[in-house]
DSSP file (Angstrom, degrees, kcal/mol; ACC not computed):
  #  RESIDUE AA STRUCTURE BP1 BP2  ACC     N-H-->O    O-->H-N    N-H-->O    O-->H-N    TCO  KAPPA ALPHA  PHI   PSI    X-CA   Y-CA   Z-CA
    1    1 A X    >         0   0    0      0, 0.0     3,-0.6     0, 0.0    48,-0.1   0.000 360.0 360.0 360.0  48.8  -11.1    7.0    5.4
    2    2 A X  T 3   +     0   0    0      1,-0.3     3,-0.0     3,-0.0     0, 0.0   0.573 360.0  68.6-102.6   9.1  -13.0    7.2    2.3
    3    3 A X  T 3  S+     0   0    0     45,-0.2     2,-0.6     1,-0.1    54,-0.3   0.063  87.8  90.0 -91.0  20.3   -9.8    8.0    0.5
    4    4 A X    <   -     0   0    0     -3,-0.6     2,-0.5    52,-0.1    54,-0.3  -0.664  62.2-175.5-111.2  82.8   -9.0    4.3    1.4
    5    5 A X  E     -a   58   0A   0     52,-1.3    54,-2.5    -2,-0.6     2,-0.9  -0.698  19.8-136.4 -90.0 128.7  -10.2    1.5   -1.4
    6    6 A X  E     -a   59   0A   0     -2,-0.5    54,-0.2    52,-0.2    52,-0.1  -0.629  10.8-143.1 -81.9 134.8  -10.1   -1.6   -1.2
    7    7 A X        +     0   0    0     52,-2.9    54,-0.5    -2,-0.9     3,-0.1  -0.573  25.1 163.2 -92.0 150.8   -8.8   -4.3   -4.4
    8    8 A X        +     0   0    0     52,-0.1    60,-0.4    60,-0.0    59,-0.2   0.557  54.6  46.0-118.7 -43.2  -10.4   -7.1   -4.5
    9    9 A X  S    S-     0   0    0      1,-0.1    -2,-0.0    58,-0.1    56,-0.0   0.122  70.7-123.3 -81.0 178.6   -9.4   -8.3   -8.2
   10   10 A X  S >> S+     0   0    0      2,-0.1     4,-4.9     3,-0.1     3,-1.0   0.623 116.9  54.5-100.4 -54.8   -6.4   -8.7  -10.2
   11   11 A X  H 3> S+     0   0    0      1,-0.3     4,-0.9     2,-0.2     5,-0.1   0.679 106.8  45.5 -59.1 -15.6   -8.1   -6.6  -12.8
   12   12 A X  H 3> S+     0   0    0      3,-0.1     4,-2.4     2,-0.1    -1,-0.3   0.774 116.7  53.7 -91.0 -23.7   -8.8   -3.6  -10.2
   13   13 A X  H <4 S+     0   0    0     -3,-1.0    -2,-0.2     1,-0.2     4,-0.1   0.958 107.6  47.5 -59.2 -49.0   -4.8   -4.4   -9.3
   14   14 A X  H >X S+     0   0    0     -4,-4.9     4,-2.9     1,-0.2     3,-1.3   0.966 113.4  45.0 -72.0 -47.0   -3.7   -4.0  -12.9
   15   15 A X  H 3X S+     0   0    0     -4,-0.9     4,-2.1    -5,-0.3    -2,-0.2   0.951 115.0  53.0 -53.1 -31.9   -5.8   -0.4  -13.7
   16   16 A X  H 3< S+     0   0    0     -4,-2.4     4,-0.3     1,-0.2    -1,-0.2   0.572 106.6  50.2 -86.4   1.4   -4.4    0.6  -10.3
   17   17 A X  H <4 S+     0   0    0     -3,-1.3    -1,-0.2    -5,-0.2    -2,-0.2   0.841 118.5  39.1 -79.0 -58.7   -0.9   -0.4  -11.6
   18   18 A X  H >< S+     0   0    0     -4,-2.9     3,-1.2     1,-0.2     4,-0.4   0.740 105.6  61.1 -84.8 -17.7   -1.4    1.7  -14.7
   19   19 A X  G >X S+     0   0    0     -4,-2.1     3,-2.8    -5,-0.3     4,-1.3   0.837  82.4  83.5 -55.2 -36.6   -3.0    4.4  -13.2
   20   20 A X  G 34 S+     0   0    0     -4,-0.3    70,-1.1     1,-0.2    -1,-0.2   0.513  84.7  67.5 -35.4 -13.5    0.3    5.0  -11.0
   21   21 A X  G <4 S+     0   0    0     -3,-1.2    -1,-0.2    68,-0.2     3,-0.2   0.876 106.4  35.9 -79.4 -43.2    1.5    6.9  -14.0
   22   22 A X  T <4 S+     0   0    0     -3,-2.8     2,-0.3    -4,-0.4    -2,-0.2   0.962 140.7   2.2 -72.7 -43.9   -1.0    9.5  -13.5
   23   23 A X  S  < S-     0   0    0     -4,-1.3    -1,-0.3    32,-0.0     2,-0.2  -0.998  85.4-117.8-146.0 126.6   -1.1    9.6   -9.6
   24   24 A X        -     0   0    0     30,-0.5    32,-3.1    -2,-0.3     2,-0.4  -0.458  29.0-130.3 -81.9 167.2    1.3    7.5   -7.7
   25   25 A X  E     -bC  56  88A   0     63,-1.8    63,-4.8    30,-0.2     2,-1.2  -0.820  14.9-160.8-114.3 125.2    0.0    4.7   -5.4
   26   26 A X  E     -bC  57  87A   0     30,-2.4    32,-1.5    -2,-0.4     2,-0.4  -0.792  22.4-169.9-122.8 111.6    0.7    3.5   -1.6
   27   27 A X  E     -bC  58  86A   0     59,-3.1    59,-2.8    -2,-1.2     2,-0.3  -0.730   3.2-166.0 -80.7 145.1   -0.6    0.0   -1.4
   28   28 A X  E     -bC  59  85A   0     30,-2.6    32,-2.1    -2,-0.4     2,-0.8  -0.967   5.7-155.8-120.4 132.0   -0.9   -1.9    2.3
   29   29 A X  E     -bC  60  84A   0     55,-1.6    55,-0.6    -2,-0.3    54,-0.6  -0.768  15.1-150.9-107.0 153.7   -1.4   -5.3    2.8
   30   30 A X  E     -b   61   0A   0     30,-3.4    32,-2.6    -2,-0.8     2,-0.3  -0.724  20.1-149.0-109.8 153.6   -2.8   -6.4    5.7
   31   31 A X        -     0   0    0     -2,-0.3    52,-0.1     3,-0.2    30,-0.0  -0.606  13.9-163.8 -73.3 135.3   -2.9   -9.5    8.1
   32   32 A X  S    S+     0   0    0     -2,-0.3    -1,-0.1    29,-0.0     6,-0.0   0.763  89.8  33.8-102.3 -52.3   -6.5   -9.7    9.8
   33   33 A X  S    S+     0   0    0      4,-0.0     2,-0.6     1,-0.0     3,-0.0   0.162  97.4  83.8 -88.7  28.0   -5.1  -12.0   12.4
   34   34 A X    >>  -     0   0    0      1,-0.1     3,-2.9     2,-0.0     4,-1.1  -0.911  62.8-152.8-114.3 110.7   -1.8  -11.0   13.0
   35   35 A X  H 3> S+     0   0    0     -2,-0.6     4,-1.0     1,-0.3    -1,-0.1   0.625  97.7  62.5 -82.6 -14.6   -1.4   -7.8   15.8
   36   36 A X  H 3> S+     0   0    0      2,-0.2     4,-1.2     3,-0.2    -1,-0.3   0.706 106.7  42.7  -8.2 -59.6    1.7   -6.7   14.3
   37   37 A X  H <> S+     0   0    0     -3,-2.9     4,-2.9     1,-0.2     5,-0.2   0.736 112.3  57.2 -81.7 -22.0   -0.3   -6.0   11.0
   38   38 A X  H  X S+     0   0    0     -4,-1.1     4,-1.1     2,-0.2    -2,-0.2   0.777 109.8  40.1 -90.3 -22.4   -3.1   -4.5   13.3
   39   39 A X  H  X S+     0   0    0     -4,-1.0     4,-1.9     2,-0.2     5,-0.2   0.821 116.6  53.9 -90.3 -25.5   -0.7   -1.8   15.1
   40   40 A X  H  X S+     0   0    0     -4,-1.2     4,-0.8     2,-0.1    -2,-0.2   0.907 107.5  51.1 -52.5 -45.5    0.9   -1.3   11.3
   41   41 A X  H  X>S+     0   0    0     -4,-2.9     4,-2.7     2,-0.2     5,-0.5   0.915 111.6  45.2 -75.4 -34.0   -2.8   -0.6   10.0
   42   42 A X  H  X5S+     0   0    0     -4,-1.1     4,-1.1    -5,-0.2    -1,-0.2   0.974 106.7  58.0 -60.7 -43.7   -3.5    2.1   12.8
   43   43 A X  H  <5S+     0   0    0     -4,-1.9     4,-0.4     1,-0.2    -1,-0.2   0.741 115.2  41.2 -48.1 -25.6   -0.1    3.5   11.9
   44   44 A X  H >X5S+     0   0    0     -4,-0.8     4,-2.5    -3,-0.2     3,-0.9   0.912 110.1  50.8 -80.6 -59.5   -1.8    3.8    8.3
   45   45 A X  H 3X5S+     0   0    0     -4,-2.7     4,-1.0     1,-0.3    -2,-0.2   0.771 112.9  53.3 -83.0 -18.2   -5.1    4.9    9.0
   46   46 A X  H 3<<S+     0   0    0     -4,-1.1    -1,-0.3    -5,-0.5    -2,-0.2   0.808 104.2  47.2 -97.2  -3.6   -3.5    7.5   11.0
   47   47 A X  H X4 S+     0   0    0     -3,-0.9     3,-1.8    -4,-0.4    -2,-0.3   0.800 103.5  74.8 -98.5 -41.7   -1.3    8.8    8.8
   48   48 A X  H 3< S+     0   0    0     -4,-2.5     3,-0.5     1,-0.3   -45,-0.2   0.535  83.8  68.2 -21.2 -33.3   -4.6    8.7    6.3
   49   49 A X  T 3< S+     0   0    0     -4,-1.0    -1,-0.3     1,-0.1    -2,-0.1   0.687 106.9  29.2 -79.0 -10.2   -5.9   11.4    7.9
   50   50 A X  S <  S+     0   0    0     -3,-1.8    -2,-0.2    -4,-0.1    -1,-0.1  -0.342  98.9 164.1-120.3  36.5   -3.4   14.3    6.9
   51   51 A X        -     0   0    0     -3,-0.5     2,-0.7     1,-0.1    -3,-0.1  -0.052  47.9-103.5 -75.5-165.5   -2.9   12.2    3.7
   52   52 A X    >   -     0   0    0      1,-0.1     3,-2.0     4,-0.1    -1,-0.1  -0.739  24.3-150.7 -76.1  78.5   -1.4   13.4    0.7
   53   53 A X  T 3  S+     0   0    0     -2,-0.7    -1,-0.1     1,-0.3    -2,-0.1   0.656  87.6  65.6 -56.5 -11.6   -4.2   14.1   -2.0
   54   54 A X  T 3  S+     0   0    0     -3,-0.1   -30,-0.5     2,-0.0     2,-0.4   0.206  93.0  78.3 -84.2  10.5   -1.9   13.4   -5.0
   55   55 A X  S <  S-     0   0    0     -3,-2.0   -30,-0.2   -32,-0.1     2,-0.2  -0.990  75.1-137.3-136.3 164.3   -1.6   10.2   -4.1
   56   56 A X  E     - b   0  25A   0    -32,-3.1   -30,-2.4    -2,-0.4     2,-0.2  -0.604  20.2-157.3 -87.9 156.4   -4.0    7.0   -4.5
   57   57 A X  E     - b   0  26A   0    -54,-0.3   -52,-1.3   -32,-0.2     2,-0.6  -0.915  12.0-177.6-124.5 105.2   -4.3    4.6   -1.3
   58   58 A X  E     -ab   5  27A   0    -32,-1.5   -30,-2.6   -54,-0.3     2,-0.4  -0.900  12.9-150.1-137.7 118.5   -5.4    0.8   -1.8
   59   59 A X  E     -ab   6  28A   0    -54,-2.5   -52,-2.9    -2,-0.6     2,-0.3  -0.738   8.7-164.6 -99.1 131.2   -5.9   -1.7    0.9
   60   60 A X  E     - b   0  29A   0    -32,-2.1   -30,-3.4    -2,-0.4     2,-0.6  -0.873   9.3-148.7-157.6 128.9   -5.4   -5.1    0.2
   61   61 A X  E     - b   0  30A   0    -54,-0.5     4,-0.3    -2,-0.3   -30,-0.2  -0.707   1.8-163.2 -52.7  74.4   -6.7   -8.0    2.5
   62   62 A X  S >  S+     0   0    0    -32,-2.6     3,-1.3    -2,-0.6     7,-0.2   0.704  91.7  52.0 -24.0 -58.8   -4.4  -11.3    2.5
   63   63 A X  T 3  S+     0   0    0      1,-0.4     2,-0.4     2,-0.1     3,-0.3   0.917 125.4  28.0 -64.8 -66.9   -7.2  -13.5    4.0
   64   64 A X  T 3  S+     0   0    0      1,-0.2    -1,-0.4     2,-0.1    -2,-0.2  -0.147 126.8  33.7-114.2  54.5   -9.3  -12.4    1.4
   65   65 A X    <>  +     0   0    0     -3,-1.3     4,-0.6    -2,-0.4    -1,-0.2  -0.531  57.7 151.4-166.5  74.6   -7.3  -11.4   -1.8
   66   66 A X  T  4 S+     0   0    0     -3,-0.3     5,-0.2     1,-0.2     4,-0.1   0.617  71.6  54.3 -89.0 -11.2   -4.8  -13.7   -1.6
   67   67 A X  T >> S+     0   0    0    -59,-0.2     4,-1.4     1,-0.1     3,-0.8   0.886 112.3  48.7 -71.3 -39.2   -4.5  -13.6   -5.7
   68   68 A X  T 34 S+     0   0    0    -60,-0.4    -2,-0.2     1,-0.3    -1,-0.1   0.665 110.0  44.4 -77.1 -18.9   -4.1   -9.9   -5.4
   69   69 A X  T 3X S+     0   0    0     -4,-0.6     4,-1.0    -7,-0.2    -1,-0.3   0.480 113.5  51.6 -99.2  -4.7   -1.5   -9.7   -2.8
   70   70 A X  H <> S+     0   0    0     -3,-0.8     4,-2.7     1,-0.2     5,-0.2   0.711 112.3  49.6 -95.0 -23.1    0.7  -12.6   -4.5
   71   71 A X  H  X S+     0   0    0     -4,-1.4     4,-1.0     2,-0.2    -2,-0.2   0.670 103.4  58.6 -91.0  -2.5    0.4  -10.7   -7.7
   72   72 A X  H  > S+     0   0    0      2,-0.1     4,-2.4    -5,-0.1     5,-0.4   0.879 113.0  36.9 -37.4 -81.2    1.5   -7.6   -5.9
   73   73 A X  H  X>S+     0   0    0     -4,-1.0     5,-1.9     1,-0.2     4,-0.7   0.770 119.5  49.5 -62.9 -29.7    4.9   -9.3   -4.9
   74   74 A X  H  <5S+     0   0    0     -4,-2.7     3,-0.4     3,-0.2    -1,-0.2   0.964 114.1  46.0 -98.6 -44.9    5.2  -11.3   -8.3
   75   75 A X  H  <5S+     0   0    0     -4,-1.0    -2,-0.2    -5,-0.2    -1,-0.1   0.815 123.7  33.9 -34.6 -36.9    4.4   -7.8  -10.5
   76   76 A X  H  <5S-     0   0    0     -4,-2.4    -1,-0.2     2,-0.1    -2,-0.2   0.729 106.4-123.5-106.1 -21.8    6.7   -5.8   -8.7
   77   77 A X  T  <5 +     0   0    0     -4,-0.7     2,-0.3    -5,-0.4    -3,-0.2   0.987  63.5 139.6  72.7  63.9    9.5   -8.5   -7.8
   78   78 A X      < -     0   0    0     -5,-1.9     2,-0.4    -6,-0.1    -1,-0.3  -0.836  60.5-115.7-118.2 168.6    9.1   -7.9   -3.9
   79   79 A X        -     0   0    0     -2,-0.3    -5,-0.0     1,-0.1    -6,-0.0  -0.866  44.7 -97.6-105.7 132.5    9.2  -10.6   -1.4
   80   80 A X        +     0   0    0     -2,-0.4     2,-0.3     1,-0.1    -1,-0.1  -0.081  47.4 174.8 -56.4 138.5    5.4  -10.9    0.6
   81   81 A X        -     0   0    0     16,-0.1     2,-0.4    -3,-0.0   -52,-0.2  -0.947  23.8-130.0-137.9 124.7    5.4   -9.2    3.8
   82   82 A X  S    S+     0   0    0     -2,-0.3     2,-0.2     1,-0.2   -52,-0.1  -0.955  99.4  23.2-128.3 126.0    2.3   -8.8    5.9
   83   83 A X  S    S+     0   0    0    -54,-0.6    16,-0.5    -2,-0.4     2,-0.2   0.773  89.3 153.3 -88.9-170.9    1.8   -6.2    6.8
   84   84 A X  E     -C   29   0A   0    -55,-0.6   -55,-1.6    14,-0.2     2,-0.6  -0.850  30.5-153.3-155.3 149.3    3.9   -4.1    3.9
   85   85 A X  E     -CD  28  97A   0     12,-1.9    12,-3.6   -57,-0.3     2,-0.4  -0.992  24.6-166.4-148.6 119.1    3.1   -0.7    2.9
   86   86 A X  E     -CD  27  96A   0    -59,-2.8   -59,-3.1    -2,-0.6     2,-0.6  -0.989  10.9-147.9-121.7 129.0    4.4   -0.3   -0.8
   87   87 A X  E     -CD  26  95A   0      8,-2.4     7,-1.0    -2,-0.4     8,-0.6  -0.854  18.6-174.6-103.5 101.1    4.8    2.6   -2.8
   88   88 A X  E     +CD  25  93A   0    -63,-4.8   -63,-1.8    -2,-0.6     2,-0.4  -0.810  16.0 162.7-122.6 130.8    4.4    2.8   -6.6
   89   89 A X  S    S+     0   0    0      3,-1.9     3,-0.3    -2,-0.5   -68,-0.2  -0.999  72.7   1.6-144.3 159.7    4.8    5.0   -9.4
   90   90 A X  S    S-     0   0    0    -70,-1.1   -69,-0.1    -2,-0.4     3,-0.1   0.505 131.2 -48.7  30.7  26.0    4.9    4.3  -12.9
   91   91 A X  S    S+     0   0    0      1,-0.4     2,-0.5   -71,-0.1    -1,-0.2   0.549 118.4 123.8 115.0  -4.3    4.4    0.5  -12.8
   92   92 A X        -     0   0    0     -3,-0.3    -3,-1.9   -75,-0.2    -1,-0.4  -0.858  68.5-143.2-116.5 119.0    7.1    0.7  -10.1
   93   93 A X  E     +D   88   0A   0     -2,-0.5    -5,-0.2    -5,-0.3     3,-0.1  -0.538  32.7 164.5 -42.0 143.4    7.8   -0.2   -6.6
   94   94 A X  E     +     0   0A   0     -7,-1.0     2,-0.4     1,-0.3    -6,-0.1   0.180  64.0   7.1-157.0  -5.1    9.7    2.7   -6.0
   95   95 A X  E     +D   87   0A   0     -8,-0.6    -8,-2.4     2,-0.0    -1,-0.3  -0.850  61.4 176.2-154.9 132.9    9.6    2.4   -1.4
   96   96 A X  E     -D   86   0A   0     -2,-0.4     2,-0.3   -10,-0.3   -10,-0.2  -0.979   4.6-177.5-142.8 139.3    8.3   -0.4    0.5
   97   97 A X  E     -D   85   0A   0    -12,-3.6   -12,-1.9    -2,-0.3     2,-0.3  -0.902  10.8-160.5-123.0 159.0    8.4   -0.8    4.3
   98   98 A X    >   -     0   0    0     -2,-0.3     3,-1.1   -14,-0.3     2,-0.2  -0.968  47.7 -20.0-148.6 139.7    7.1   -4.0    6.8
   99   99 A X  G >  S+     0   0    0    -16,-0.5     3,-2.4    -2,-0.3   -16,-0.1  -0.437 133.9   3.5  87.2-139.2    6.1   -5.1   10.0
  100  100 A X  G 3  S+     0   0    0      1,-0.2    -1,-0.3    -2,-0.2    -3,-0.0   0.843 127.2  71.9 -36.0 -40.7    7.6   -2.2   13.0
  101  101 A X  G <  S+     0   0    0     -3,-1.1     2,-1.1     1,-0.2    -1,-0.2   0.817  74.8  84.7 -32.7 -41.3    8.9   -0.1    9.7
  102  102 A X    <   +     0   0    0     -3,-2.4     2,-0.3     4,-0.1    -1,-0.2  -0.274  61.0 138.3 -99.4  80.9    5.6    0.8    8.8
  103  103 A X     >  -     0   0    0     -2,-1.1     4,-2.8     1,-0.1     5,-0.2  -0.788  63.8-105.4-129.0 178.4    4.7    4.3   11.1
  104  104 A X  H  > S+     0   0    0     -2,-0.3     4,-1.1     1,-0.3    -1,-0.1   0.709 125.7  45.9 -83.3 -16.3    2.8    7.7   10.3
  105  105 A X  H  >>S+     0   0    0      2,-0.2     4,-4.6     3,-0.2     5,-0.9   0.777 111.9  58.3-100.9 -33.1    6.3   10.0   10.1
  106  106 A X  H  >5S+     0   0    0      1,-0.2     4,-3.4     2,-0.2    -2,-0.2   0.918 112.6  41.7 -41.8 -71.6    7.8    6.6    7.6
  107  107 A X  H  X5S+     0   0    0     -4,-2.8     4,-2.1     1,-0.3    -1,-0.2   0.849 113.2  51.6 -34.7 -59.0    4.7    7.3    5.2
  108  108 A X  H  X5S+     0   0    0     -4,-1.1     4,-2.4     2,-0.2     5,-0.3   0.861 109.4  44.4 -62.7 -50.9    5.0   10.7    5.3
  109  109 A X  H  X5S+     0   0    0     -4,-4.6     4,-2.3     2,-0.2    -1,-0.2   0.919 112.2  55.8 -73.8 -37.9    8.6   10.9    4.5
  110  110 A X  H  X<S+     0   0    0     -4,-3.4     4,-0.5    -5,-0.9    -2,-0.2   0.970 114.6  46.4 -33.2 -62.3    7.9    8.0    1.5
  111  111 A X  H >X S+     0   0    0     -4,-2.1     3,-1.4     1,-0.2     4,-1.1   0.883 106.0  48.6 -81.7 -36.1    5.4   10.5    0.3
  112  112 A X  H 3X S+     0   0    0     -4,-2.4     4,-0.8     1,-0.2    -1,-0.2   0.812 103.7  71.6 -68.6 -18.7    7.0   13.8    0.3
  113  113 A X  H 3< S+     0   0    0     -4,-2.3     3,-0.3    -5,-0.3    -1,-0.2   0.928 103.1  35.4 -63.6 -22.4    9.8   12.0   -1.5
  114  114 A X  H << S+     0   0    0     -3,-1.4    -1,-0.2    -4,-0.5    -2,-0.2   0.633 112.6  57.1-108.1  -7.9    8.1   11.6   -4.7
  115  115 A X  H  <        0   0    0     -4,-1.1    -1,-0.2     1,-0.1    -2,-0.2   0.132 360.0 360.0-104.0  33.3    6.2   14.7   -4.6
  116  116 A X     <        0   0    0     -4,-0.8    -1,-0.1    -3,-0.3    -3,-0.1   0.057 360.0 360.0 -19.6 360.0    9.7   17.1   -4.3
């Protein structure tokens, strides 16, 4: 998973924002205690292995980047979901799925939609 980074910052949030221009971006945020978020993140990490290289992938924690995930939801004018798997290009939300939504053929189809 080394195509997986995690944000920690607002400032890694905001380069990874503008960067979407270049290469769009599929954020997830995760629950650590919630099992919901923990069968969503397998659904993730398994779809991570045949992932798309033209796109970036960026993990972000609730417990611990709770500035980063609120500034997520307030940048993009989504409503918090953990977990949530968000999809961005140009500065833009542009798919987002949560909770049972979030499976490896869901991702897949997200991502071959924006690379048509």
């Amino acid at each position: 998973m080394n195509n997986l980074k995690e944000l920690r910052t607002i400032e890694e949030l905001s380069l990874t924002l503008e960067q979407s221009s270049e290469k769009p971006v599929l954020f997830f945020k995760h629950s650590l205690t919630c099992p919901i978020s923990a069968r969503a993140f397998r659904e993730f990490q398994a779809y991570l292995e045949q992932a798309d290289s033209r796109v970036s992938y960026k993990l972000i924690t609730v417990q611990t980047a709770r500035a980063v995930s609120n500034e997520v939801a307030a940048r993009l004018n989504l409503e918090h979901q953990s977990p949530q798997a968000i999809l961005v290009r140009d500065g833009r939300e542009v798919w987002n799925a949560s909770h049972f939504a979030i499976n490896v053929s869901a991702l897949a189809q997200a991502i071959q939609s924006i690379s048509d």
